[in-house]
C-alpha positions in Angstrom: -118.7 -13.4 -158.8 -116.0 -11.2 -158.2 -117.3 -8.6 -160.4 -120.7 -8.6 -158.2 -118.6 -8.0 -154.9 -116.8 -5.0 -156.5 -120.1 -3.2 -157.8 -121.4 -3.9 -154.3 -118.4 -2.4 -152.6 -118.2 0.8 -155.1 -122.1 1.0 -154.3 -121.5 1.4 -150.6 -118.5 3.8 -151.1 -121.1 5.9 -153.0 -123.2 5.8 -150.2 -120.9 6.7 -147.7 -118.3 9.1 -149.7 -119.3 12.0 -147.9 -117.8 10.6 -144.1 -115.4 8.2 -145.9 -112.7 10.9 -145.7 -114.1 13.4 -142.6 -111.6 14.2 -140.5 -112.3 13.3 -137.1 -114.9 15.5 -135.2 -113.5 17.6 -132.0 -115.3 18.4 -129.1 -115.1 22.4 -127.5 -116.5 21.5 -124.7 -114.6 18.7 -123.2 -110.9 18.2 -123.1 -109.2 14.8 -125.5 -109.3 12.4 -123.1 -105.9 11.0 -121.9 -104.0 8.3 -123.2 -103.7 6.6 -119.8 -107.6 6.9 -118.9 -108.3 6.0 -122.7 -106.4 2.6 -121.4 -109.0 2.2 -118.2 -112.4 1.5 -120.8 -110.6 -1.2 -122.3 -109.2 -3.1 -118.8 -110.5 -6.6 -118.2 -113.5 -7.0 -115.8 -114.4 -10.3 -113.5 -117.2 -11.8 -115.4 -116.9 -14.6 -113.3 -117.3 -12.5 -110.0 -116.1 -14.8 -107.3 -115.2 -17.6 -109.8 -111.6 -17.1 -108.2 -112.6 -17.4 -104.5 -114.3 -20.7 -105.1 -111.5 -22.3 -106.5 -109.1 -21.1 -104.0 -111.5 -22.5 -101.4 -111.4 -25.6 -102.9 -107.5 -25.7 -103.0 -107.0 -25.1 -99.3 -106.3 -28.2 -97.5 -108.7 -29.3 -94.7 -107.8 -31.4 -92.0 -110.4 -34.0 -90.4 -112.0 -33.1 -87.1 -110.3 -35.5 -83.8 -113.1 -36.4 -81.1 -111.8 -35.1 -77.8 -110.4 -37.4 -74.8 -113.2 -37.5 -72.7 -110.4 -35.9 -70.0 -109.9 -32.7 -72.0 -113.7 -32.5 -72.6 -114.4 -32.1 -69.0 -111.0 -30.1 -68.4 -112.3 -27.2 -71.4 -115.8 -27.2 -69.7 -114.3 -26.6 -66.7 -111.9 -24.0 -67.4 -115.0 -22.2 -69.8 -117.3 -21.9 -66.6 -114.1 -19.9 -65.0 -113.6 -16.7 -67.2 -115.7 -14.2 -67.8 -116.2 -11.1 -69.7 -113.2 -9.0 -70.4 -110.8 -11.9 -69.9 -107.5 -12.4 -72.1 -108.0 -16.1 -73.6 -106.0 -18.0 -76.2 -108.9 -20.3 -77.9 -108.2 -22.8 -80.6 -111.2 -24.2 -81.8 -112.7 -26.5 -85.1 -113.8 -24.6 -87.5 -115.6 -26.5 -90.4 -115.5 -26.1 -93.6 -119.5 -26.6 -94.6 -121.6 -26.2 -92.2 -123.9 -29.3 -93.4 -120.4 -31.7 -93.3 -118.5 -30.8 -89.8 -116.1 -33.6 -90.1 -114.0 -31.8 -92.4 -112.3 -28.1 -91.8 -109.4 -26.1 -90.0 -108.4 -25.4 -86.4 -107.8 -21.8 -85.8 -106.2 -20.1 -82.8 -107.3 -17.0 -81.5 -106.0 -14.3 -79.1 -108.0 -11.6 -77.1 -110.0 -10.6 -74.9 -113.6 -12.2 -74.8 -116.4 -9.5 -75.4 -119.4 -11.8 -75.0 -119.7 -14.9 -73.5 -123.0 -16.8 -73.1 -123.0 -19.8 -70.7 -126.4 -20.4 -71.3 -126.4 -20.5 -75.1 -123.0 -21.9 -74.8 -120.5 -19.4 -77.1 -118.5 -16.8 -76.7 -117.1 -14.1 -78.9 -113.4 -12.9 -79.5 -112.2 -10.6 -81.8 -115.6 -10.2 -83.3 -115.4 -13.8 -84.1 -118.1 -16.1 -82.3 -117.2 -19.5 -80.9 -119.2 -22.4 -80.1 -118.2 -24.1 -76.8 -118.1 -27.9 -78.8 -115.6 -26.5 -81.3 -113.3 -25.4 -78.6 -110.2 -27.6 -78.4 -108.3 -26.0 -76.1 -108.7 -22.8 -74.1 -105.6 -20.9 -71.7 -106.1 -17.7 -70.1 -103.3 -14.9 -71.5 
């Protein structure tokens, strides 16, 4: 057995003896390549593109939504039919985390100045962010 695997092994140096001891070949056209972009081929990649994301969305903790006194229903409607467009607001609303499941999510505060507001449709926008009038908690002008 052994004496098989070295005929095999001095049939393939035979094959290759002419490259076995090249030197290596050198371009004239292009400069070596440097040692710190060499490094750059070889850096890992995200196979798992977004992978990470998920499970950091899964980590974040999620608090579950609180039905609103009847009171401070009719107090937010109230104070929503007041502003209008261009107005300085502080909104915290309930913002789910899965739109098919609402009972679970965060509340977020925001602070600007409302660049769309549609009574009819019932949201407004701040910051670029748009805002359902039933996720409003609270609402103060600034």
């Amino acid at each position: 057995m052994e004496d098989k695997r070295k005929k095999n092994m001095e049939e393939g140096r035979r094959e290759y003896e002419d490259i076995l001891y090249c030197s290596r070949p050198i371009s004239y056209k292009r400069n070596p390549m440097q040692r710190s972009h060499r490094a750059k081929q070889f850096a890992a990649f995200d196979a798992l593109k977004g992978y990470e994301e998920a499970v950091r969305a899964q980590e974040r903790l999620y608090e579950p939504y609180k039905e609103l006194a009847p009171e401070k229903a009719e107090e937010i409607d109230w104070k929503l039919h007041r502003i209008h467009c261009h107005d300085r607001v502080k909104v915290t609303w309930f913002q789910a985390a899965n739109p098919d499941n609402r009972g679970i999510g965060n509340y977020c505060t925001e602070l600007g100045e409302i660049q769309i507001l549609e009574t009819q449709e019932r949201w407004l926008q701040i910051n670029d962010k748009k805002i359902l009038f039933y996720d409003i908690t609270n609402i103060a002008e600034d």
